[in-house]
N, C-alpha and C positions, 0 to 999 in steps of 0.2 A: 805320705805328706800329711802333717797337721794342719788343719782347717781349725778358724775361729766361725763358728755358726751363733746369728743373733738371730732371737727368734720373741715371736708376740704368741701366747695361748689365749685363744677368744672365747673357750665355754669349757666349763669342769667336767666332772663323771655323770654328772647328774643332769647335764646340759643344759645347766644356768650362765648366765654370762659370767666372762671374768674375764682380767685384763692385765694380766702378767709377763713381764720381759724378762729375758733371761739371754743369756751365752752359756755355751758349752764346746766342746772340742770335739772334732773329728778323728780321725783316720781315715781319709781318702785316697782310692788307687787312680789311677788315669782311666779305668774302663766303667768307671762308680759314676753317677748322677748322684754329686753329693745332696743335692735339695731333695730328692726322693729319699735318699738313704735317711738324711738329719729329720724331716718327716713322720716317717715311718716308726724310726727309735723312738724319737722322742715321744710321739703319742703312745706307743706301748709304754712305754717308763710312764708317763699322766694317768692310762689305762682312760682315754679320750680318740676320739674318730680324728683321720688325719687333716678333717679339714677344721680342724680348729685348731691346729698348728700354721702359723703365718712366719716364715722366713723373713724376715728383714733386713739382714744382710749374711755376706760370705768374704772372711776377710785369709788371706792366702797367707 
């Protein structure tokens, strides 16, 4: 199943603020915690700690 994930990034590499929204897509199974999975990727792809990734919505 495709998921639409909208998300807030709150600090760069460098851990200054920032204040960027963005959406990107999933692939979600039924056994996945999409919010951790979209998390997780996404700050590897910023190459940022996961807590400056903010989920703000999940649209099915």
């Amino acid at each position: 199943m495709n998921v639409k994930v909208h998300y807030r990034i709150t600090q760069d590499r460098a851990g200054l603020p920032q204040d960027f929204a963005g959406a990107r897509r999933f692939v979600a199974t039924e056994d996945q915690a999409i919010e951790d999975l979209a998390k997780s990727q996404l700050a590897a792809d910023y190459q940022i700690p996961t807590s400056a990734v903010v989920i703000c919505s999940i649209e099915h």
